[in-house]
KEKE-3310 file (N, C-alpha, C; in steps of 0.2 Angstrom, whole numbers, plus 5000, padded with zeros to 4 digits):
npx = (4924:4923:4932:4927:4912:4914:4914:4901:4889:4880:4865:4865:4880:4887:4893:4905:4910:4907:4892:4875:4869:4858:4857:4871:4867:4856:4864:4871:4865:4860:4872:4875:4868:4867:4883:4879:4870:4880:4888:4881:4873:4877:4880:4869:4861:4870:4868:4854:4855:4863:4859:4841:4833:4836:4841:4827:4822:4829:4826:4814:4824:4837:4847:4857:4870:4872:4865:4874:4883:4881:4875:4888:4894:4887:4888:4903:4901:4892:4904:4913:4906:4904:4918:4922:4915:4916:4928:4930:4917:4914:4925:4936:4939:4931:4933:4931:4917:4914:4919:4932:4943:4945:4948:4935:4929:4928:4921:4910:4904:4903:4895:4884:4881:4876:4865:4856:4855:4847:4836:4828:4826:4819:4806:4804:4798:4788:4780:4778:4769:4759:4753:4756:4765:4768:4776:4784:4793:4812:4824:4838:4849:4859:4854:4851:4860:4868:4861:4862:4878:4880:4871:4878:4889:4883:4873:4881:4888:4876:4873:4886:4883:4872:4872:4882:4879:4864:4866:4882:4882:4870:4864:4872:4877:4867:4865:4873:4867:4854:4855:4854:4842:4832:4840:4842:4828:4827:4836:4831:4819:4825:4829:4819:4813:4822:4820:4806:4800:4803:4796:4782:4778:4771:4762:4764:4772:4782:4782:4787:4802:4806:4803:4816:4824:4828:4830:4842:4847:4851:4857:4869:4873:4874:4888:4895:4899:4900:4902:4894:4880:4878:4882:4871:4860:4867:4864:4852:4846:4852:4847:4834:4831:4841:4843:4831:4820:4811:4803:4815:4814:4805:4812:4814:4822:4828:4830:4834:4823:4807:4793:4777:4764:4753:4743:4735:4739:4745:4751:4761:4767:4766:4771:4779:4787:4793:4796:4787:4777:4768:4776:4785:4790:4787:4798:4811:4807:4811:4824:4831:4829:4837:4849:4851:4856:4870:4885:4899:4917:4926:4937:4933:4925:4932:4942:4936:4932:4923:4910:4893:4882:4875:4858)
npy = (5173:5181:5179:5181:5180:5165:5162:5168:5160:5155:5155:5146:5141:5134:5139:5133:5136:5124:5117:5117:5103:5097:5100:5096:5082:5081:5084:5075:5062:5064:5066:5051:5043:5049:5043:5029:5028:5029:5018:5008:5007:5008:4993:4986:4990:4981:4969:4969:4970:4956:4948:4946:4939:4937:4950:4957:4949:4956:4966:4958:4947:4945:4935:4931:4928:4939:4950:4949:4957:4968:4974:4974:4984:4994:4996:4998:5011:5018:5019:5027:5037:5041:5044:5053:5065:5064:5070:5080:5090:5086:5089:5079:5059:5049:5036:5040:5039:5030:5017:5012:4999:4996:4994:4985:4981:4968:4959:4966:4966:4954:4949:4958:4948:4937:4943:4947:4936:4927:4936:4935:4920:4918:4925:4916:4907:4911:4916:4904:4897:4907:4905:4910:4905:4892:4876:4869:4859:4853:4859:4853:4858:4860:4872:4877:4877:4884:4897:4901:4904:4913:4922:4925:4934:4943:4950:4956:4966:4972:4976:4982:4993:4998:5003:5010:5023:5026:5025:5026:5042:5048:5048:5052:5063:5071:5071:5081:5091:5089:5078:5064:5056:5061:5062:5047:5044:5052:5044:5033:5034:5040:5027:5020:5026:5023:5010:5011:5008:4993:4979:4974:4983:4992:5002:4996:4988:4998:5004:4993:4993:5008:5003:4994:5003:5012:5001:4997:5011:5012:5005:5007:5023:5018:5012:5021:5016:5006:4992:4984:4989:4984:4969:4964:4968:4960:4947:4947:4949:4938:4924:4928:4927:4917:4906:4904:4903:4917:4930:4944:4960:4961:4954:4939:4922:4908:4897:4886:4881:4879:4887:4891:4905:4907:4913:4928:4945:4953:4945:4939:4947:4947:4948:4958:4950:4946:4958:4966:4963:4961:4955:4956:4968:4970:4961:4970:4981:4973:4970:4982:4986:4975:4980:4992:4991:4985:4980:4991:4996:5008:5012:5012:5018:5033:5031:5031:5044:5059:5051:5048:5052:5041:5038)
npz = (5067:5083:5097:5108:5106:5100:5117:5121:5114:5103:5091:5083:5087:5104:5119:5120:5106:5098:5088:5095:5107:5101:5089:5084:5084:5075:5062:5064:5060:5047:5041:5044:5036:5025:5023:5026:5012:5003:5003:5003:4991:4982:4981:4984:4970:4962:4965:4963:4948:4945:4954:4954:4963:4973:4978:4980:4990:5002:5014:5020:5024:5032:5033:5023:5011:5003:5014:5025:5017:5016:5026:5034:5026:5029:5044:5042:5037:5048:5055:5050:5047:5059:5066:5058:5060:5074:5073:5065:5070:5084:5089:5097:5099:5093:5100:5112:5113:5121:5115:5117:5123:5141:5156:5163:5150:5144:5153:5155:5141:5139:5149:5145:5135:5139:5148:5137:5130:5140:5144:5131:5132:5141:5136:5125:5133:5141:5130:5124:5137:5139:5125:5114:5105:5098:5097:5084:5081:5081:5074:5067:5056:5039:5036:5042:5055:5046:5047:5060:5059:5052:5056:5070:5068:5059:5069:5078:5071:5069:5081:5086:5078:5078:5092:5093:5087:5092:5106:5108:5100:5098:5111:5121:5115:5116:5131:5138:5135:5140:5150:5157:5158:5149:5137:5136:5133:5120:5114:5112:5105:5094:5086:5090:5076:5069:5065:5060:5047:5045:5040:5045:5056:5067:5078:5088:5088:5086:5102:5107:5101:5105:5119:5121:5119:5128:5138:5134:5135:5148:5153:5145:5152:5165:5164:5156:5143:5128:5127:5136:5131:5119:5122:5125:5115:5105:5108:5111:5098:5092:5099:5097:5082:5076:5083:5092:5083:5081:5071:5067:5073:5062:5051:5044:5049:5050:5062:5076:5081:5077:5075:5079:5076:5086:5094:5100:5090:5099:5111:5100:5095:5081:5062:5065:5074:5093:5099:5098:5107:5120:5131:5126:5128:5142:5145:5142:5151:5162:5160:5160:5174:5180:5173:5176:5190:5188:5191:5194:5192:5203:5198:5182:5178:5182:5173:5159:5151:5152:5155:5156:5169:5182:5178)
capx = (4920:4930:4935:4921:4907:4913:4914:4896:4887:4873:4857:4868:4886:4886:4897:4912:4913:4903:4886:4874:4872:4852:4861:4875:4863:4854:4869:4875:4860:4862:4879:4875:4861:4871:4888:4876:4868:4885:4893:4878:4867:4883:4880:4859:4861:4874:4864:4847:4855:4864:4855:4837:4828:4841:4839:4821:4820:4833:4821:4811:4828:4843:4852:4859:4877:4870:4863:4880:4888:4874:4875:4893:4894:4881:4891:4907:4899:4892:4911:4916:4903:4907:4923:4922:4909:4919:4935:4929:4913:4918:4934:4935:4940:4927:4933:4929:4910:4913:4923:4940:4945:4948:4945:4928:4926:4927:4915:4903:4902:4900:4889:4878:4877:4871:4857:4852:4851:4843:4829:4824:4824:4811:4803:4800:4796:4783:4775:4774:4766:4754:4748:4759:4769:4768:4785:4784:4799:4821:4827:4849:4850:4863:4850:4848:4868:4871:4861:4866:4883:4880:4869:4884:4892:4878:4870:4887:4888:4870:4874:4888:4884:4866:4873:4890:4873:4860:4869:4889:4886:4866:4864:4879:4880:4861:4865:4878:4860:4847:4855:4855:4833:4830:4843:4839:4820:4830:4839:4825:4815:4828:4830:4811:4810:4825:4813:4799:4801:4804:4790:4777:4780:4765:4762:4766:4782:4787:4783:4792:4809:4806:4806:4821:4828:4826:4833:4850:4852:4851:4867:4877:4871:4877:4893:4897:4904:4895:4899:4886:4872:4881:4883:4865:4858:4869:4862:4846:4843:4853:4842:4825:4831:4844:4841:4823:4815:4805:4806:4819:4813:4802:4814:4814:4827:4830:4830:4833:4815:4800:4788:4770:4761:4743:4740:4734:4745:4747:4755:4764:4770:4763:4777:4787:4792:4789:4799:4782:4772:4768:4779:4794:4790:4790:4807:4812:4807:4815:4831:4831:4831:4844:4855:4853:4861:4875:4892:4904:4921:4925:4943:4932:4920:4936:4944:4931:4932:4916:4906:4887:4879:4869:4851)
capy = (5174:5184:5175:5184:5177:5159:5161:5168:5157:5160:5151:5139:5137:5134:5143:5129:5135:5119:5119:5114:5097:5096:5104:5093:5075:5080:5084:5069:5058:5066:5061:5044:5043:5048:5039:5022:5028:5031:5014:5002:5009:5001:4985:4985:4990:4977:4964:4971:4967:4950:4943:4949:4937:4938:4957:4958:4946:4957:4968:4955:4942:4947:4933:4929:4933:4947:4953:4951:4962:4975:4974:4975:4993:4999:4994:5003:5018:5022:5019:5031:5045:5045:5046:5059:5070:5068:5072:5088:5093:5086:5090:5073:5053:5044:5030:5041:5039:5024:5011:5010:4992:4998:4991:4979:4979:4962:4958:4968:4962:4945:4952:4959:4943:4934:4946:4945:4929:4926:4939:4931:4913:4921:4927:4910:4902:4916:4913:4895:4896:4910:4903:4915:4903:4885:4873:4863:4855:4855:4856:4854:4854:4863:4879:4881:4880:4890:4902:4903:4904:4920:4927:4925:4938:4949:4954:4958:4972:4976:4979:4988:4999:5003:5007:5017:5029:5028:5027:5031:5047:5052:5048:5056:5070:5075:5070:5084:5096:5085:5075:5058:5053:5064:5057:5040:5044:5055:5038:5026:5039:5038:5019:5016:5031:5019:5004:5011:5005:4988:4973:4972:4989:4997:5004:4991:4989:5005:5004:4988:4995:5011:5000:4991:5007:5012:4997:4998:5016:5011:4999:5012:5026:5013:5011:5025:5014:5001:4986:4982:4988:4977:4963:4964:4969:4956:4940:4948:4947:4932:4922:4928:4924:4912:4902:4901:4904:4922:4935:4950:4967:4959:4950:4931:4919:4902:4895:4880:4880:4879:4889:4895:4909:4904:4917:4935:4949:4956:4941:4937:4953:4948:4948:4961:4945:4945:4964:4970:4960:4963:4950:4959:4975:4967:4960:4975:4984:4968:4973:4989:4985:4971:4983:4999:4987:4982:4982:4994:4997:5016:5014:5011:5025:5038:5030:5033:5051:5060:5047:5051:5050:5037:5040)
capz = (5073:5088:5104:5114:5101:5103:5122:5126:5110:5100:5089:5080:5091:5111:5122:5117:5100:5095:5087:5101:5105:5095:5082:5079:5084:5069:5057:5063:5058:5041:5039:5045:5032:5018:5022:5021:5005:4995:5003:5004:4987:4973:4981:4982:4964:4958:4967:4959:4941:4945:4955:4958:4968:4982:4983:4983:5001:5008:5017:5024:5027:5031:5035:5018:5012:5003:5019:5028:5017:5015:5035:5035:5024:5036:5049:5041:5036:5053:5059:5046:5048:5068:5066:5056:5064:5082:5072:5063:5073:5091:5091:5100:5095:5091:5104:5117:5116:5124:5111:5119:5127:5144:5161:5165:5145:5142:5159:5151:5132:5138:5153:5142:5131:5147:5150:5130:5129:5145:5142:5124:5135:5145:5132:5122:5137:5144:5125:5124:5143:5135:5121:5110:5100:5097:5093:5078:5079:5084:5067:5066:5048:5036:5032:5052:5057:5041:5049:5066:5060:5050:5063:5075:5063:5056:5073:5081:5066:5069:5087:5088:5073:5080:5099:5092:5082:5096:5110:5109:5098:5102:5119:5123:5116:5121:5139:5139:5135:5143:5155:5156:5160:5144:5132:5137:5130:5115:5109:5110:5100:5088:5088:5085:5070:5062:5064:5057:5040:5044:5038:5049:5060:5069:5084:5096:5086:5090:5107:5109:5101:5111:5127:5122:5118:5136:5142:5130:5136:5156:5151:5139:5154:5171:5161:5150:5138:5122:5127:5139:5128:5113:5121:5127:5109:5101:5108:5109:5092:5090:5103:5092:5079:5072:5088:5094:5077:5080:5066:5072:5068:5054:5047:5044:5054:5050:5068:5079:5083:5072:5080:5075:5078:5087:5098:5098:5090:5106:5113:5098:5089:5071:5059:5068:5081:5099:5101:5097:5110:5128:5132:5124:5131:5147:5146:5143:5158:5167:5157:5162:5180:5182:5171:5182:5195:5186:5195:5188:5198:5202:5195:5177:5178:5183:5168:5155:5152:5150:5155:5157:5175:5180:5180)
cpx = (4925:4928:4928:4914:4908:4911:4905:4891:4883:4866:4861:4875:4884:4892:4905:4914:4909:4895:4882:4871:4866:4854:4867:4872:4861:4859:4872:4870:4858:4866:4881:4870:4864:4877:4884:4871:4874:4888:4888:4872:4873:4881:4873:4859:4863:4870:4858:4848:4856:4860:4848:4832:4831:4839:4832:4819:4824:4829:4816:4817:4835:4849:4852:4867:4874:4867:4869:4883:4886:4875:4882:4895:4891:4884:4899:4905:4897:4897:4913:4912:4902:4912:4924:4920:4912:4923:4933:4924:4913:4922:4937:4936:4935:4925:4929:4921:4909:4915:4930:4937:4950:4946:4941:4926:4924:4922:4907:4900:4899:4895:4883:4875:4875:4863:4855:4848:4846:4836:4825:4820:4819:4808:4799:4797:4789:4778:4772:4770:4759:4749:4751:4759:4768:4775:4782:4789:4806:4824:4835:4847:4855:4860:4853:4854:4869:4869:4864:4874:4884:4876:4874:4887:4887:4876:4876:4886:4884:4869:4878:4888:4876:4868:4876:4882:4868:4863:4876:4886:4876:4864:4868:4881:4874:4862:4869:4872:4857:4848:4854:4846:4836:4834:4843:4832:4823:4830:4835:4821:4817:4827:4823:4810:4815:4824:4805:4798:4801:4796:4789:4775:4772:4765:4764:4773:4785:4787:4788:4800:4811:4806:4814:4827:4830:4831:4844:4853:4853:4857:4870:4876:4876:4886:4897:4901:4900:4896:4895:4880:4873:4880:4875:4859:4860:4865:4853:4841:4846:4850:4837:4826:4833:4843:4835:4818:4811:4809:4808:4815:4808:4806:4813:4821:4825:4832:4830:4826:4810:4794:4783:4767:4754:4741:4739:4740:4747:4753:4762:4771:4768:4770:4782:4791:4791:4793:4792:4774:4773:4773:4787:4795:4791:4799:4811:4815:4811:4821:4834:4833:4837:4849:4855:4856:4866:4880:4897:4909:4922:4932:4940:4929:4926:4940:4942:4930:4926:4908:4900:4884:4872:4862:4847)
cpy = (5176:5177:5175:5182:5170:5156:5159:5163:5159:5155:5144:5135:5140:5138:5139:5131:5129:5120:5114:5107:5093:5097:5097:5084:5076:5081:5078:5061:5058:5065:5056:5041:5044:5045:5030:5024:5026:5024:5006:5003:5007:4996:4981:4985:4986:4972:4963:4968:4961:4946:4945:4949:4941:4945:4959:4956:4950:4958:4963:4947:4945:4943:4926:4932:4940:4952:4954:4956:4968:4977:4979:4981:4997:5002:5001:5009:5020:5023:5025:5036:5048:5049:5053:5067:5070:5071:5082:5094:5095:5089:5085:5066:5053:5038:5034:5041:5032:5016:5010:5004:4994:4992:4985:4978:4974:4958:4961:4969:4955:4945:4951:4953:4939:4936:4946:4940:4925:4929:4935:4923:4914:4922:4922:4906:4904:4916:4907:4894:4900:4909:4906:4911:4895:4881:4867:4858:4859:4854:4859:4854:4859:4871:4880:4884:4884:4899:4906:4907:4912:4926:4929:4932:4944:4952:4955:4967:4976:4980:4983:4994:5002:5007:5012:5022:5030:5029:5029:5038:5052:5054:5051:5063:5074:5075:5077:5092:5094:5082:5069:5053:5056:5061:5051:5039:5047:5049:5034:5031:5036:5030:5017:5019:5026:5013:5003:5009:4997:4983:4972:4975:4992:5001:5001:4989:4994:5006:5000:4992:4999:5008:4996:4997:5010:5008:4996:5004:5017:5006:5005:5017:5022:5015:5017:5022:5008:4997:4982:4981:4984:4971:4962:4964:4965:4949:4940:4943:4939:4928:4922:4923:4916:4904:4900:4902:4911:4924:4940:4955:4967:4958:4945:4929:4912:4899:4888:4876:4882:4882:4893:4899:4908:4909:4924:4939:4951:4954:4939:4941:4953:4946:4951:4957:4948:4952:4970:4969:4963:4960:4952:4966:4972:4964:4963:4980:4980:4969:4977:4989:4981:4978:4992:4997:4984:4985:4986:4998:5006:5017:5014:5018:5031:5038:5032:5041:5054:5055:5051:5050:5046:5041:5039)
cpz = (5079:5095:5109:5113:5103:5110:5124:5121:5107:5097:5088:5083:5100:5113:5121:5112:5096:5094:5094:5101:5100:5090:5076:5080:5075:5063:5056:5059:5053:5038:5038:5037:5024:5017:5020:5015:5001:4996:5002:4996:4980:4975:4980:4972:4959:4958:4963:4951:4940:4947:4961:4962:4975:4983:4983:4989:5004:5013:5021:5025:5028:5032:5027:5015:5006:5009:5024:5022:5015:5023:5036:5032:5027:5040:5048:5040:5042:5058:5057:5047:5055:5069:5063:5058:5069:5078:5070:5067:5080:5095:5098:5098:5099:5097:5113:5119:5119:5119:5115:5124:5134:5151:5160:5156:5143:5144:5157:5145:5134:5146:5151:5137:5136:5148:5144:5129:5134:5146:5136:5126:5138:5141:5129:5125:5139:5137:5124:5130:5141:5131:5115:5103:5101:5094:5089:5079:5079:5076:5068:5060:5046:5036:5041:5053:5052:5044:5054:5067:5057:5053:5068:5074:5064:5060:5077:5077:5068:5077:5089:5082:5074:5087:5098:5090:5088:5103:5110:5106:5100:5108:5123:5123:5117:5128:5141:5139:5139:5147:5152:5154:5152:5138:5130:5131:5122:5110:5107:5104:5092:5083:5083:5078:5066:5061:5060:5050:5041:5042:5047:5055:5063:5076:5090:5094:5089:5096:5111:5107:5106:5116:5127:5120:5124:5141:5141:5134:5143:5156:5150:5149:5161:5168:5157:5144:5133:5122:5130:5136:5121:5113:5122:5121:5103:5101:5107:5103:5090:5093:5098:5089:5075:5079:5089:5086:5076:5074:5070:5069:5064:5049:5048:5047:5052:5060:5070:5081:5077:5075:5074:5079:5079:5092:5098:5098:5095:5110:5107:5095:5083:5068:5060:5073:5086:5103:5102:5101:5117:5132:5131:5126:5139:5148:5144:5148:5163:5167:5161:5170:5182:5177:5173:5188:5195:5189:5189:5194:5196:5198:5185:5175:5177:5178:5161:5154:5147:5150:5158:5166:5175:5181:5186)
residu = (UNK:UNK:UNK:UNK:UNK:UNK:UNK:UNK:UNK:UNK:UNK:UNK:UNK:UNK:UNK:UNK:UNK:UNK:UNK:UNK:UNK:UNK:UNK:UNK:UNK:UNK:UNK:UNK:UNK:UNK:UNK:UNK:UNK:UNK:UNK:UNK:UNK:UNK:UNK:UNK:UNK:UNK:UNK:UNK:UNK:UNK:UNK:UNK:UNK:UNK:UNK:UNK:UNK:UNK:UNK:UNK:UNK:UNK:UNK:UNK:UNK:UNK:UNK:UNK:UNK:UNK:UNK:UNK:UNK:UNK:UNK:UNK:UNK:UNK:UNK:UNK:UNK:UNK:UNK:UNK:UNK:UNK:UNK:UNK:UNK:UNK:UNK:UNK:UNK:UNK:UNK:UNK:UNK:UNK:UNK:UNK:UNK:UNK:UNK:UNK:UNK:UNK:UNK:UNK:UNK:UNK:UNK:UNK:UNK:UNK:UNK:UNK:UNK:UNK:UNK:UNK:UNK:UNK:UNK:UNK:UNK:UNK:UNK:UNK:UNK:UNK:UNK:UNK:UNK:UNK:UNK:UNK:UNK:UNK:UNK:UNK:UNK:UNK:UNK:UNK:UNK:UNK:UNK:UNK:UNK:UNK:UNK:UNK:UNK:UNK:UNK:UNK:UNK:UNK:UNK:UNK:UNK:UNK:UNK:UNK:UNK:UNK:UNK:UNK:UNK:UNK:UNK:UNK:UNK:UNK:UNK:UNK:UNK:UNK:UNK:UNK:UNK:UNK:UNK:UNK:UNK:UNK:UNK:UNK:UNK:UNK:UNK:UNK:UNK:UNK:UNK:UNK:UNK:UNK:UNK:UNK:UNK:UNK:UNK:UNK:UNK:UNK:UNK:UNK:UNK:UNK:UNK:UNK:UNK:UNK:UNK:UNK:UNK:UNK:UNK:UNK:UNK:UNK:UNK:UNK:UNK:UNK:UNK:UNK:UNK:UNK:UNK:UNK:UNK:UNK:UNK:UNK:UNK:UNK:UNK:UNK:UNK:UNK:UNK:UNK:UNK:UNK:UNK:UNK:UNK:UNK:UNK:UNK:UNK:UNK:UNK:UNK:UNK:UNK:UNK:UNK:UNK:UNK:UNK:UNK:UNK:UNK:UNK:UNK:UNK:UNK:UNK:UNK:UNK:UNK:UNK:UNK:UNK:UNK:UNK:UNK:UNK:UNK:UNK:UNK:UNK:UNK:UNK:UNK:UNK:UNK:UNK:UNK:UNK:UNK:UNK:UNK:UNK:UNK:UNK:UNK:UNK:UNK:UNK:UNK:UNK:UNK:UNK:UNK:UNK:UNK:UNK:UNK:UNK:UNK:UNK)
# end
C-alpha cells in the first residue's frame, strides 16, 4: 500500500495506517475470546475428568481454587492478547492504556476501593431498610474466612482483567472515534454482552451491569488511567459477595452475612444479586457522580499520554 494510500485511508485502515478504531475493537474482542479459549479450555477439561463435581458448580461459584485458577488464566490471557494486539495492531505498549504506576496511582486503587466498598454498604443497608433482604445470622467460620481470603485474590483478577478489556483497550480506543460520552455507553454495552450468560441474567441484569458499566467508565475517563475503576470494581464485588453474603453476577459467595431473599425481584435482583435490582442501579448512578468529581492533579493528566477527555 503506497504512502499516499496510508495517508488519506479507506474502508478497513484510518488515515494513521491503523485499521479504524470499530474495526480493530472488534478484532480485538476476538483475540481476547480466543486467547481465553486456548489457555482456560486444558484446565476446564482436565478438571471435567478429575474431578467432575467441582467443575460442574464453576459457573454458578467461582470462588473455589478451581475457580481461582480458571479466573487466573482469564486474567492472563486478556494481559496476553492486549499486549499483543497494542504491540502489532496499535503500534503502542499495552501500559499505555492506562496500566503504568505513575503519579496519583496508588490514591486512586485504594480511592476506588473506598468508593466500592462504600456503595455495596449502602446497598445492604438500603435492602435491609426495604425489605429486599433479610440477615440470618454473622457467621466467622473457616468456609466464610476461606472465602473472603480467596475472594481478596480472585476479584482483584476479575477487576483488573475486565477494566484492562472494557475500559483500558475498548473505551479507549472508541473514544479516539466517538469521543469520550459515546465510548463510555460502547464499553458498558460490551460489559453487559460479557454478562449475558451468567446464572440468573435477564433484563434487569443487563441494565444493572450496563449502569455500572457507566459508572466504571466515568472513573477510567476522570483519570485516564485503570486503577480507579479497579479499585472501585474490586471491592465492589468483594463487598457483595465474600463479605455481605449477595450472589455476584449469579454466582454464589460464602459470606459473612447470611442473608435471605424476601422481597420483590425488583428490590433483590433474583439470583443475579443485588447488581440487577433498582437498588444496585441506583448506586450506580451515585457512583458515577461522586467519581466524575474525583480529584486528579494536572501534573497526572499531562503525564498519562493519550489520556481521554473528561466527559
Amino acid at each position: 500500500m503506497s504512502v499516499g494510500r496510508r495517508s488519506r485511508g479507506g474502508w478497513f485502515l484510518g488515515p494513521d495506517g491503523r485499521p479504524w478504531p470499530v474495526m480493530r475493537v472488534g478484532l480485538y474482542l476476538i483475540a481476547y475470546a480466543l486467547a481465553n479459549l486456548v489457555l482456560t479450555a486444558p484446565i476446564l477439561i482436565l478438571a471435567g475428568s478429575i474431578a467432575p463435581a467441582a467443575a460442574g458448580t464453576l459457573a454458578s461459584n467461582l470462588l473455589t481454587p478451581l475457580g481461582l485458577i480458571v479466573v487466573a488464566a482469564s486474567t492472563v490471557a486478556t494481559v496476553l492478547a492486549t499486549w499483543a494486539f497494542c504491540r502489532w495492531i496499535d503500534r503502542r505498549s499495552w501500559l499505555d492504556l492506562g496500566a503504568r504506576r505513575d503519579g496519583d496511582w496508588l490514591r486512586d486503587l485504594l480511592g476506588g476501593m473506598a468508593v466500592g466498598a462504600g456503595l455495596m454498604t449502602l446497598v445492604l443497608l438500603a435492602e435491609i431498610v426495604l425489605g429486599g433482604y433479610r440477615v440470618g445470622a454473622v457467621t466467622i467460620a473457616g468456609r466464610t474466612v476461606a472465602s473472603l481470603l480467596m475472594g481478596l485474590v480472585l476479584y482483584a483478577l476479575v477487576a483488573f482483567g475486565e477494566e484492562l478489556l472494557a475500559r483500558g483497550y475498548v473505551l479507549r480506543t472508541l473514544a479516539e472515534q466517538w469521543g469520550p460520552r459515546g465510548s463510555i455507553v460502547a464499553s458498558s454495552l460490551v460489559l453487559a454482552l460479557l454478562h449475558a450468560g451468567n446464572p440468573g441474567s435477564d433484563v434487569l441484569a443487563q441494565v444493572g451491569v450496563f449502569a455500572a458499566g457507566l459508572m466504571l467508565g466515568v472513573a477510567y475517563v476522570r483519570t485516564g488511567r485503570l486503577w480507579l475503576p479497579t479499585g472501585v470494581h474490586w471491592t465492589w464485588n468483594l463487598f457483595q459477595g465474600p463479605v455481605y453474603g449477595f450472589a455476584v453476577s449469579g454466582t454464589e459467595a460464602a459470606g459473612l452475612l447470611a442473608l435471605a431473599p424476601v422481597g420483590p425481584h425488583f428490590l433483590t435482583g433474583g439470583d443475579f444479586g443485588p447488581e440487577a435490582s433498582i437498588i444496585g442501579i441506583l448506586a450506580c448512578v451515585l457512583g458515577a457522580v461522586v467519581l466524575a468529581r474525583w480529584p486528579v492533579s494536572p501534573e497526572s493528566r499531562v503525564a498519562h499520554q493519550g489520556a481521554p477527555p473528561d466527559p
